[in-house]
C-alpha positions in Angstrom: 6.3 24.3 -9.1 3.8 26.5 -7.7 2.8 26.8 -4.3 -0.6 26.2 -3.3 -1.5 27.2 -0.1 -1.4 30.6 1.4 -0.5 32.4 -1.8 -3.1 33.4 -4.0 -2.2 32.7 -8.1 -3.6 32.7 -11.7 -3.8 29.5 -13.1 -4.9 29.3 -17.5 -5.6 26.5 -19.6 -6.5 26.8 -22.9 -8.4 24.1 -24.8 -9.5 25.0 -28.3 -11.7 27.9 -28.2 -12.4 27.5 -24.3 -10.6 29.2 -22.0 -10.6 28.2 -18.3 -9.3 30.3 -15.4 -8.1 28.8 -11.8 -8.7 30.9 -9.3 -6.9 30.3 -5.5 -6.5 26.5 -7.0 -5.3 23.3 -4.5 -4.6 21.0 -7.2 -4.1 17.9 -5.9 -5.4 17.7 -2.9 -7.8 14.8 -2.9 -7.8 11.3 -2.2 -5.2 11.1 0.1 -3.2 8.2 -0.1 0.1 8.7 2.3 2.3 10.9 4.2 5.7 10.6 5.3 7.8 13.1 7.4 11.5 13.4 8.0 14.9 15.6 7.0 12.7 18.3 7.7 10.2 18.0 4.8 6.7 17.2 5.4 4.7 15.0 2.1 1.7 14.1 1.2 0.7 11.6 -1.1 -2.7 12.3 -3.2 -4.6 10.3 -6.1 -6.6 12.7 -7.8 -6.9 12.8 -11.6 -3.9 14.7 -11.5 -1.7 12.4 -8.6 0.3 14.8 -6.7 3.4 14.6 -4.2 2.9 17.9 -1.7 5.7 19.0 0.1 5.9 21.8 2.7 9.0 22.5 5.0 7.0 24.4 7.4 3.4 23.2 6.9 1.5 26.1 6.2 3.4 26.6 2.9 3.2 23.4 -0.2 4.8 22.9 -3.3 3.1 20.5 -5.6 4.4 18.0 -7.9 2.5 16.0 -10.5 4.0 12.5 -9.8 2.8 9.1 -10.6 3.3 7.3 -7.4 0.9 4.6 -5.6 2.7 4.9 -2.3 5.2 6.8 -0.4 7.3 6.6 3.1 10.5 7.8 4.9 12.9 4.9 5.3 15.3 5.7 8.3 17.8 3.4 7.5 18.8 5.4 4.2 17.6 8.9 5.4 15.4 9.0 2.9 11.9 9.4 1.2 11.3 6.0 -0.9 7.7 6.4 -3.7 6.8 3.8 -5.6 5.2 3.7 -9.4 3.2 1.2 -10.7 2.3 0.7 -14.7 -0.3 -2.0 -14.9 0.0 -4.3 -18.4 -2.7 -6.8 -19.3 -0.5 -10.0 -18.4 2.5 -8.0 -15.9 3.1 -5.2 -13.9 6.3 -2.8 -13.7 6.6 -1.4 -10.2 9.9 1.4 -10.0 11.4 2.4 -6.8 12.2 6.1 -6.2 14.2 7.9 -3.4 14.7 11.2 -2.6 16.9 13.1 0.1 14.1 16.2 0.3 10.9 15.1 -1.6 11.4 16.9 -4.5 13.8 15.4 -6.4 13.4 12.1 -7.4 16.0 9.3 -8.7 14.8 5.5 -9.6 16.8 3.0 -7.8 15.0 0.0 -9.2 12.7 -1.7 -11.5 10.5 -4.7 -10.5 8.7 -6.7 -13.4 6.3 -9.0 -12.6 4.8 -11.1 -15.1 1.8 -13.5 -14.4 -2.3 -13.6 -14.7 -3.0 -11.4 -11.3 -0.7 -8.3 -11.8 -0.1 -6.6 -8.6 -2.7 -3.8 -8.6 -2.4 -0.6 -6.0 -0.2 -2.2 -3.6 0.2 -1.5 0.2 3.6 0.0 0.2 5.0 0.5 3.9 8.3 1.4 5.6 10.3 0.3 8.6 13.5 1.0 10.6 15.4 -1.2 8.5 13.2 -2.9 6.3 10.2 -2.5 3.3 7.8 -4.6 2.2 5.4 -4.3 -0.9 2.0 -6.8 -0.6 -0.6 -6.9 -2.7 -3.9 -6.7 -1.1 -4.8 -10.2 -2.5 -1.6 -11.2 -2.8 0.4 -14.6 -4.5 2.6 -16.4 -2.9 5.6 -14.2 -2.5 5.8 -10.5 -1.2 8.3 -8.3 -2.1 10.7 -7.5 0.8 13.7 -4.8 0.9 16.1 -5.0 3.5 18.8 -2.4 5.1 20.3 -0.7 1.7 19.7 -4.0 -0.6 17.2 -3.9 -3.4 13.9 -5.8 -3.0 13.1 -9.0 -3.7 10.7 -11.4 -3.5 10.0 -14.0 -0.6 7.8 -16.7 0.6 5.6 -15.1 3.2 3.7 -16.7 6.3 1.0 -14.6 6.4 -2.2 -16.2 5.9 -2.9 -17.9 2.5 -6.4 -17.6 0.2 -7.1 -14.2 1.7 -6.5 -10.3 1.9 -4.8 -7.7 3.5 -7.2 -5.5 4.8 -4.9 -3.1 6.4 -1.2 -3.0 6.7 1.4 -0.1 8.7 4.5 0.4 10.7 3.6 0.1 13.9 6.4 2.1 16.3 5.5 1.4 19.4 7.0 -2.3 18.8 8.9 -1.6 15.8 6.9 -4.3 14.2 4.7 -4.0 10.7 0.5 -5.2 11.8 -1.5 -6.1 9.3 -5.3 -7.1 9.5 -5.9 -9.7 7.3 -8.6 -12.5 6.3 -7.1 -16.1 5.6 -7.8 -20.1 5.6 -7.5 -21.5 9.5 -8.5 -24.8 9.7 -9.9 -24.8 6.3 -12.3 -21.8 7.7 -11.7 -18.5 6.8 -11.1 -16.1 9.9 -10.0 -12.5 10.4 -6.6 -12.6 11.9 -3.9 -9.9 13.2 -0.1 -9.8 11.4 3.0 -9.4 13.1 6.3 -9.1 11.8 9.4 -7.4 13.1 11.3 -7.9 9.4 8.4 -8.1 6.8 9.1 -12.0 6.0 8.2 -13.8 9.2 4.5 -12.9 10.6 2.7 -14.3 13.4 -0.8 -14.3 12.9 -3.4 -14.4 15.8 -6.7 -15.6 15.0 -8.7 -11.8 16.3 -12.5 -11.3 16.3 -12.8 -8.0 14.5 -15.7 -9.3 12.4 -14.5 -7.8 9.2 -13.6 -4.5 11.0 -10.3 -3.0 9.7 -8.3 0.5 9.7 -5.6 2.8 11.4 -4.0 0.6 14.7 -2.5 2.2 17.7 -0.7 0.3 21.1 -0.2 1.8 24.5 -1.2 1.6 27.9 -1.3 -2.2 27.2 -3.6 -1.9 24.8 -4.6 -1.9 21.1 -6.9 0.7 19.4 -8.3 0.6 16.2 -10.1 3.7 14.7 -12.3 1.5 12.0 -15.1 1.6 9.6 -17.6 2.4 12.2 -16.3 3.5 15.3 -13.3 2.8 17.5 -12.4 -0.8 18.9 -9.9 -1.6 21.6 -8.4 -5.3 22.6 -6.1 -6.5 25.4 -5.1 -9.8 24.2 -5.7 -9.7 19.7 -8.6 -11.7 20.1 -11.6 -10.1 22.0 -12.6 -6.4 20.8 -14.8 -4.1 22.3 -16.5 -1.1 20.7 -16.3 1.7 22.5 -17.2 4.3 20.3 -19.4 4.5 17.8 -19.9 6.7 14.3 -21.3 5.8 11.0 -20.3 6.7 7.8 -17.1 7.6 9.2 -13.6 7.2 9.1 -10.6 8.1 11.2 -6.7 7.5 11.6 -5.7 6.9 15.6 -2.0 7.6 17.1 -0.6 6.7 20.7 1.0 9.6 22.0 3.9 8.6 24.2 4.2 12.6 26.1 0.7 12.6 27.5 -0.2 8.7 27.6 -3.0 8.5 25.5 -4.4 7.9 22.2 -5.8 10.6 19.4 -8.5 9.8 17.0 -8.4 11.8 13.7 -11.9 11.3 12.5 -14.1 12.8 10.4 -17.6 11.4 11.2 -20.8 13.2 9.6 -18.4 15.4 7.6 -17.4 17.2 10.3 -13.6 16.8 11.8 -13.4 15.0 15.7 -10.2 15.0 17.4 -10.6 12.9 20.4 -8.3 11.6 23.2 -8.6 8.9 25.6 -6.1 6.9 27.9 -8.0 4.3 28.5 -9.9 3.6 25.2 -13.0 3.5 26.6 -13.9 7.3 27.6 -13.2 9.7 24.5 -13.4 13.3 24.8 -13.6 15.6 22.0 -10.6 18.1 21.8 -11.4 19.9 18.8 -10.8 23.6 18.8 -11.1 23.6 14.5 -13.9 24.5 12.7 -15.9 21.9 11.1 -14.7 20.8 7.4 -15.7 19.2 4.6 -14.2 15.7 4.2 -14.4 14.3 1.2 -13.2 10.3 0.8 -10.1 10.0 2.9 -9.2 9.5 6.5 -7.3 12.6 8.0 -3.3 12.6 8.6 -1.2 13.1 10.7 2.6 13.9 10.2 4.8 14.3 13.6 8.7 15.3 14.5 10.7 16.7 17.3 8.9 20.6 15.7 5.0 20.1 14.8 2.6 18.3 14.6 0.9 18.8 11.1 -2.5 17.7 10.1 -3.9 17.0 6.9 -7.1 16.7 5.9 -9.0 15.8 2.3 -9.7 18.4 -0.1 -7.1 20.9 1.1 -7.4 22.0 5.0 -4.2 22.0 6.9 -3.6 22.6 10.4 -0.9 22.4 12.9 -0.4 22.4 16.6 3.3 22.6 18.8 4.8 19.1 18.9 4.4 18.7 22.6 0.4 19.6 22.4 -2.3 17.9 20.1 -5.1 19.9 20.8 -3.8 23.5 20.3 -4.2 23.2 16.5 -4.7 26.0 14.9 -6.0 26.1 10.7 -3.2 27.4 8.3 -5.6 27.2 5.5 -7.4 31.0 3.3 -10.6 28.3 3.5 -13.1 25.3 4.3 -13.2 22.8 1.9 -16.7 22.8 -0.5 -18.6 19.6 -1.2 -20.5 21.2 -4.2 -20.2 23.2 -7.5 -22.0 26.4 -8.7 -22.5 28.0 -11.4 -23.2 31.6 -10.8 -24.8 33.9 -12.8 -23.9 37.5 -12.5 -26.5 40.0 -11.1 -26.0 43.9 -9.7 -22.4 44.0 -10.9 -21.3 41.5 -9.1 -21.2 37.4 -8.7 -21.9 35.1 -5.2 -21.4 31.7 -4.7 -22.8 30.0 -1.6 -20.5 27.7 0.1 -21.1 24.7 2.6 -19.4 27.1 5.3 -18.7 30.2 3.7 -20.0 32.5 1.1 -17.9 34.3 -1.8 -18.1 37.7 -3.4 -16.4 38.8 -6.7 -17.0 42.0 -8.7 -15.2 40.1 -11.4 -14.9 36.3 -11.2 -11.4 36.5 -10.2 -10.6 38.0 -7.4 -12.9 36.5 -4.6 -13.2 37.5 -1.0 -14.6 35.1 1.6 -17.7 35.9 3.6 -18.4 34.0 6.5 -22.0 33.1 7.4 -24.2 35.3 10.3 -26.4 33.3 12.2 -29.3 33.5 9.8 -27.0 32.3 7.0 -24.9 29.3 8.3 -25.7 26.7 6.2 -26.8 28.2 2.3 -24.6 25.4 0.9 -26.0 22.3 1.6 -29.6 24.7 0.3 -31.1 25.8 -2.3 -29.9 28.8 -3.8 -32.2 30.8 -6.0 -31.8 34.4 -7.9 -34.5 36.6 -8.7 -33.3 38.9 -11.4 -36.4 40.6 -11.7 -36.3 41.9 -8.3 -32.5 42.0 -8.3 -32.1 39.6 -5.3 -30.4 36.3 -3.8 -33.1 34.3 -2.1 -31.6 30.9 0.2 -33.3 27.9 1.8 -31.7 27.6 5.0 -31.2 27.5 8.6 -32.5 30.5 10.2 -33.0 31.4 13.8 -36.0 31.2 16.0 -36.1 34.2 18.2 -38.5 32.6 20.7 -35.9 29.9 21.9 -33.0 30.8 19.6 -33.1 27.2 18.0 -33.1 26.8 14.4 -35.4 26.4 12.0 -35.7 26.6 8.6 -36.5 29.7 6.3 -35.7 32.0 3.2 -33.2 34.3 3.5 -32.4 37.2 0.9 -29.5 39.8 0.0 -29.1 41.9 -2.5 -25.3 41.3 -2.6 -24.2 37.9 -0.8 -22.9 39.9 1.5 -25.6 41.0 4.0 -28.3 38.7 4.4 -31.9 39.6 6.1 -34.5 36.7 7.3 -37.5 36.8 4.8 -39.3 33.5 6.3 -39.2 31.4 9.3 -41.4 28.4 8.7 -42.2 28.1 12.2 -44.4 31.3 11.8 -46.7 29.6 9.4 -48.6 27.3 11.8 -48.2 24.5 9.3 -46.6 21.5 12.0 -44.1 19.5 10.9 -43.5 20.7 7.7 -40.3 20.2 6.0 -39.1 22.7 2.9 -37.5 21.1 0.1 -37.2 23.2 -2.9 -36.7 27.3 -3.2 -37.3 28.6 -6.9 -38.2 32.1 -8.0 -39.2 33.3 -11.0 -40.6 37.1 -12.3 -43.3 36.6 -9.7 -41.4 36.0 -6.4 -39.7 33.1 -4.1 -41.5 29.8 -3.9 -41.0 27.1 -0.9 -42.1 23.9 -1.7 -42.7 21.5 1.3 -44.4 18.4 2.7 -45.8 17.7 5.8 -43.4 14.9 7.5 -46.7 12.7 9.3 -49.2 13.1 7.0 -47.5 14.1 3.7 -49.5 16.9 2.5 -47.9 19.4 0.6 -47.5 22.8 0.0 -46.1 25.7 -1.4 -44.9 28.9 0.2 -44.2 32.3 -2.1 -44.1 35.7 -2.1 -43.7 38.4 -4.0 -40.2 39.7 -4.7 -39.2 40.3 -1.3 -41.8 42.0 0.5 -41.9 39.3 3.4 -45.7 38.4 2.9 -45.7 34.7 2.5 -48.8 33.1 1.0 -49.7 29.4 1.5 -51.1 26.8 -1.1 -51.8 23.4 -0.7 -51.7 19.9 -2.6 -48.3 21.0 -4.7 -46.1 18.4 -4.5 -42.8 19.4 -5.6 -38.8 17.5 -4.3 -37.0 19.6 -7.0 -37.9 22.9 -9.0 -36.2 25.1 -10.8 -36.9 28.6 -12.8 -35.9 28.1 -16.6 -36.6 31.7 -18.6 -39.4 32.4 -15.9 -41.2 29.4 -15.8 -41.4 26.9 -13.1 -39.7 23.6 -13.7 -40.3 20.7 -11.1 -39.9 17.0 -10.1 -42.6 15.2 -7.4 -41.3 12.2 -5.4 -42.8 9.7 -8.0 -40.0 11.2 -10.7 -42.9 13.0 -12.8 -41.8 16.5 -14.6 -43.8 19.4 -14.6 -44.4 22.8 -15.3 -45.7 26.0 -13.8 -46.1 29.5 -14.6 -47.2 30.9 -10.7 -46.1 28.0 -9.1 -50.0 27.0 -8.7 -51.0 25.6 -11.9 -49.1 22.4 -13.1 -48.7 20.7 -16.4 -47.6 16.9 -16.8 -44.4 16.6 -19.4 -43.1 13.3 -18.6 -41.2 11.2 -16.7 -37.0 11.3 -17.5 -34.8 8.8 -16.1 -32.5 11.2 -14.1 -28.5 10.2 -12.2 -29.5 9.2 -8.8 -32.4 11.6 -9.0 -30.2 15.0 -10.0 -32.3 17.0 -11.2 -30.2 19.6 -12.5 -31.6 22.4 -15.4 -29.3 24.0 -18.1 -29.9 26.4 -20.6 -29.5 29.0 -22.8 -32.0 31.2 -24.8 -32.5 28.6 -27.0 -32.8 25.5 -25.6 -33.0 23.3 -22.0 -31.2 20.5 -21.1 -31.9 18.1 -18.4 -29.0 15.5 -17.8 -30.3 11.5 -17.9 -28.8 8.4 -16.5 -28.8 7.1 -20.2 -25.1 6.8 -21.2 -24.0 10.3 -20.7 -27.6 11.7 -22.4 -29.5 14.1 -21.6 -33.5 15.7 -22.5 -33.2 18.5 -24.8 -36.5 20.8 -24.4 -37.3 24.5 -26.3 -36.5 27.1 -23.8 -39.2 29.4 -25.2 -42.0 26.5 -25.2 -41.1 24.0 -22.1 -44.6 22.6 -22.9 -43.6 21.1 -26.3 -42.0 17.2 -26.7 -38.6 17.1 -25.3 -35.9 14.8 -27.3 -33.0 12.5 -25.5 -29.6 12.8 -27.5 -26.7 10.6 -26.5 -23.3 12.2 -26.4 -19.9 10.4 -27.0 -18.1 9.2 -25.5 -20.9 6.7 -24.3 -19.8 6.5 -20.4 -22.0 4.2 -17.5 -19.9 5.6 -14.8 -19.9 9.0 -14.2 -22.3 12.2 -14.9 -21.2 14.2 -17.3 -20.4 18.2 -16.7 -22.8 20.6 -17.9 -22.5 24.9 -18.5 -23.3 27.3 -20.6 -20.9 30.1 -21.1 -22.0 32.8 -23.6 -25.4 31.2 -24.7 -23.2 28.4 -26.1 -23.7 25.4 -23.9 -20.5 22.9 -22.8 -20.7 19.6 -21.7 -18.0 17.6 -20.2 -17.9 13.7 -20.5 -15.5 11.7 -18.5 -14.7 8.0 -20.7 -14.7 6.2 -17.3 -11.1 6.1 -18.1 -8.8 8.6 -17.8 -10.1 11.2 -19.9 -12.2 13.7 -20.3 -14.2 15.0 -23.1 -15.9 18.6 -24.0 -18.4 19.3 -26.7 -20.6 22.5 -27.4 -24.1 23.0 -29.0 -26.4 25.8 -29.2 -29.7 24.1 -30.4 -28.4 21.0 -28.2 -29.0 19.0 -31.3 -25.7 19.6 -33.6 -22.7 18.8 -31.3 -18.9 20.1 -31.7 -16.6 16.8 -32.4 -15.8 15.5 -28.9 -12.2 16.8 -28.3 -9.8 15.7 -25.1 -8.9 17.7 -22.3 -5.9 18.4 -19.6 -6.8 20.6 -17.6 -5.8 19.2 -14.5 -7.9 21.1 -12.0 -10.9 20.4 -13.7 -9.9 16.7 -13.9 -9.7 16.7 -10.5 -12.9 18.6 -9.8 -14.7 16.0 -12.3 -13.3 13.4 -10.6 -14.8 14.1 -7.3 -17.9 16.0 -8.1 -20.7 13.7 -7.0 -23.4 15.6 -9.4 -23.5 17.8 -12.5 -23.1 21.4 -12.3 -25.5 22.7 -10.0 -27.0 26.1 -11.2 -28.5 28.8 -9.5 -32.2 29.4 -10.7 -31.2 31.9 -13.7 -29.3 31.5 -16.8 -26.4 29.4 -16.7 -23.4 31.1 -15.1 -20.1 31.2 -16.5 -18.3 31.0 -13.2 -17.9 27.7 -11.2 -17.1 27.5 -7.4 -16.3 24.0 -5.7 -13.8 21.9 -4.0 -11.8 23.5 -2.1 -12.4 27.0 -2.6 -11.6 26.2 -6.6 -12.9 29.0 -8.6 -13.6 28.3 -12.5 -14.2 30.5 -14.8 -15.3 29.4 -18.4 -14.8 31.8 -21.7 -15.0 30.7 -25.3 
């Protein structure tokens, strides 16, 4: 096993002829799916492509194993971790039971078979003082129940019939399992609340949560949900009240018996919120953390008699004394990064611009962090463009307003990723209300591309190199653009493609049918590819005459699910295909016409990056780099 937080490591995979290097790698940590604590191991649970158990006796340091589990739990009554496996068949499914004294190694105590036409399918999977139950979230007539040391079996239940389980935990305030569930009353369905003390025998209270479901606390003579959007409270299981709101958010709330009051875990906006109330009705915010990434999963939290640990998707980790919930302080190198980059290498060196942080390498390897000034907070949720000609990074961003120190947007530039200098404030152009979109450059200079937000004019906003003049031109109405071999490539809001050499003069190409609008250029010095929503396809177009007819080719395997990966690394360019399955597929062109045979791959980070990424490769305006950053600090590096 190797540990993967606070030490730094080498990771290779070789596939074929490419070569990919791991650089300060979290494998693993995405999608969380569970957490247990207890005989002084912390675990989490996680379903990327590569499903993981984590295990840390101190929780700053982690061990990772590559298990096949659905669910996991500590089980007081046998001292032990339980995990359970599920292999889905097309009439039956095999669920194994595992336990372990430490979370690392792993025995099967039992093997469940259950034949019939709806298979169990991702199963909640929960533990309590003395018993466990298995139920399926639309589940048959029986769940499957495990009591004291016996093996499970399967029981009539009384929870509600015809519906689902929405949410199901240990509650320990009551030593009772809650579930929220939908089910016939009365030959209506209704949203209910589950109790049950041994997993068999639930009362079920008809609740007006209108559909609202998630993490469940009790205290204070209350119940508080942390849901979908926002936190609820009830006195009696019937009436809620919301008394906070978010949206798209998600959060995991605990009742903390020392200090009387509950603690939301919530990441709202994609930035973390720890807040406390006794009451339920007034919540403070008790960060002290930095903001993170959160990519699809509620945080957790794992507690004992030592620390309290907290976990959060994608990799951050952070922990606080076990008598004080808002003195948490990060254990983790790094932020977690919604994005990939490639980045090209200029001036002996590489930079890769982060949602919170930037990174420097002389190498591709070894990468130190940089941490944004004030004028360069926020380069990665920007446009990031490189100017070989002039030798210089140029970033749409958020840049200070000296007047009133608010922020506005600008360009800022460096010539090493390091130290960054304000080139344009848009304020300063006495153009109201315009909102930058796009950054390119090309051999000429750095081009803004903007729009007016009331009256929709456009414009664009260059200058040469970096001598800080900025020039404006009107009516060029550009979302997207990006430099291919010097020339301007762009996309306007109606999804028309177009060319420019100075960024004043456009041509009409034509219209592709793009993923969710990505508009995402690759290429090498023979050909450009833009990536379609056609079946894993993509437009193939002559790097050296962007002006001539473009052709769609279809790569296999044929996949309507997700985008596929695109890179070029040493003029040849790679594309990765994921089967909407389980694997994934890489194939390599030069002319972007003749196509290697589609061969399989493992390599497990890059599984998990493709599983998560929510676009292609993003490049920087340049060729092609042959380093990826992403995820978690992840750093790829592709040789053939």
């Amino acid at each position: 096993m190797k540990t993967v937080v606070l030490v730094f490591f080498l990771a290779i995979a070789r596939i074929a002829s490419l070569e990919l290097e791991y650089s300060n790698p979290k494998f693993g940590w995405w999608n969380l799916r569970g957490a247990a604590v207890g005989n002084g191991n912390y675990l989490a649970l996680t379903a990327s492509n590569v499903p993981s158990i984590l295990r840390s006796t101190d929780g700053a340091s982690w061990e990772t194993q590559h298990v096949n589990f659905s669910g996991i739990c500590y089980y007081p009554h046998q001292s032990a971790f339980m995990g359970l496996s599920v292999t889905i068949e097309p009439s039956s499914v095999t669920m194994d039971l595992f336990q372990s004294q430490d979370g690392a190694s792993w025995r099967r105590i039992q093997t469940i078979t259950h034949a019939g036409p709806n298979p169990y399918w991702n199963p909640f999977f929960v533990c309590g003082h003395s018993s466990m139950i298995i139920v399926e979230q639309y589940w048959e007539e029986n769940i499957w129940v495990k009591q004291g040391s016996s093996n499970f079996v399967s029981v009539p239940h009384t929870l509600p019939k015809n519906g689902a389980v929405l949410s199901l935990q240990w509650l320990e305030s009551n030593s009772s399992f809650v579930a929220l569930t939908t089910g016939l009353v009365s030959s209506t369905v209704a949203n209910l609340i589950s109790w049950s003390s041994d997993g068999i025998n639930f009362r079920n209270t008809v609740s007006q949560t209108y559909g609202q479901y998630g993490s469940l606390a009790q205290g204070n003579g209350i119940i508080v949900m942390a849901s979908q959007t926002g936190i609820l409270i009830t006195a009696d299981e019937v009436e809620w009240n919301q008394t906070h709101t978010w949206y798209n958010g998600q959060g995991t709330v605990i009742f903390d018996p020392a200090s009387k009051r509950f603690v939301v875990f919530a990441d709202v906006f994609a930035t973390l919120e720890i807040l406390a109330s006794s009451d339920g009705i007034t919540w403070t915010n008790i960060n002290n953390l930095l903001p993170i990434f959160i990519i699809t999963t509620p945080p957790l939290l794992l507690r004992d008699e030592t620390r309290n640990v907290l976990l959060v998707d994608g990799g951050y980790i952070a922990i606080s004394p076990s008598d004080d919930l808002s003195a948490f302080t990060s254990t983790s190198h790094f932020t977690t990064e919604p994005m990939l980059w490639t980045v090209p290498k200029i001036k002996g060196g590489y930079f890769a611009a982060g949602a919170f942080n930037g990174w420097t390498s002389s190498d591709g390897k070894e990468w130190s962090r940089v941490p944004y000034s004030q004028d360069s907070q926020d380069i990665g949720s920007s446009t990031l463009g490189i100017n070989t000609n002039f030798g210089i990074y140029a970033a749409l961003t958020s840049v200070t307003d000296e007047s009133d120190n608010s922020h506005v947007t600008g360009v800022i530039v460096s010539s090493d990723g390091s130290h960054w200098e304000k080139s344009l404030d848009v304020s300063k152009l006495n153009l109201p209300y315009l909102m930058p979109n796009a950054l390119a450059t090309n051999d000429s200079g750095i081009f803004v591309f903007s729009e007016n937000s009331t009256s929709f004019q456009s414009y664009v906003v260059y200058s040469h190199g970096n001598s800080g003049i900025w020039k404006i031109i009107s009516n060029v109405q550009m979302t997207s653009v990006q430099s291919v071999g010097g020339t301007l490539v762009g996309l306007d809001s109606a999804g028309k493609m177009f060319i420019s050499e100075d960024g004043i003069s456009w041509k009409f190409l034509f219209s592709p049918q793009l993923n969710s609008g990505l508009f995402n250029l690759i290429f090498n010095s023979q050909v450009v590819i833009l990536p379609s929503n056609i079946l894993s396809g993509a437009y193939v177009g002559d790097v050296k005459n962007l002006g001539a007819p473009w052709e769609h080719i279809q790569l296999e395997p044929k996949n309507t699910f997700d985008a596929s990966m695109w890179f070029v690394v040493d003029d040849v360019i790679y594309a990765i295909t994921p089967d909407g399955q389980t694997q994934q597929w890489w194939t390599s062109s030069k002319d972007g016409k003749t196509w290697s045979t589609p061969r399989s791959m493992d390599a497990g980070g890059l599984q998990m990056l493709m599983g998560q990424s929510t676009s292609n490769v993003v490049p920087a305006s340049g060729p092609g780099g042959d380093v990826m950053v992403g995820f978690g600090g992840l750093i790829v590096k592709f040789r053939s």
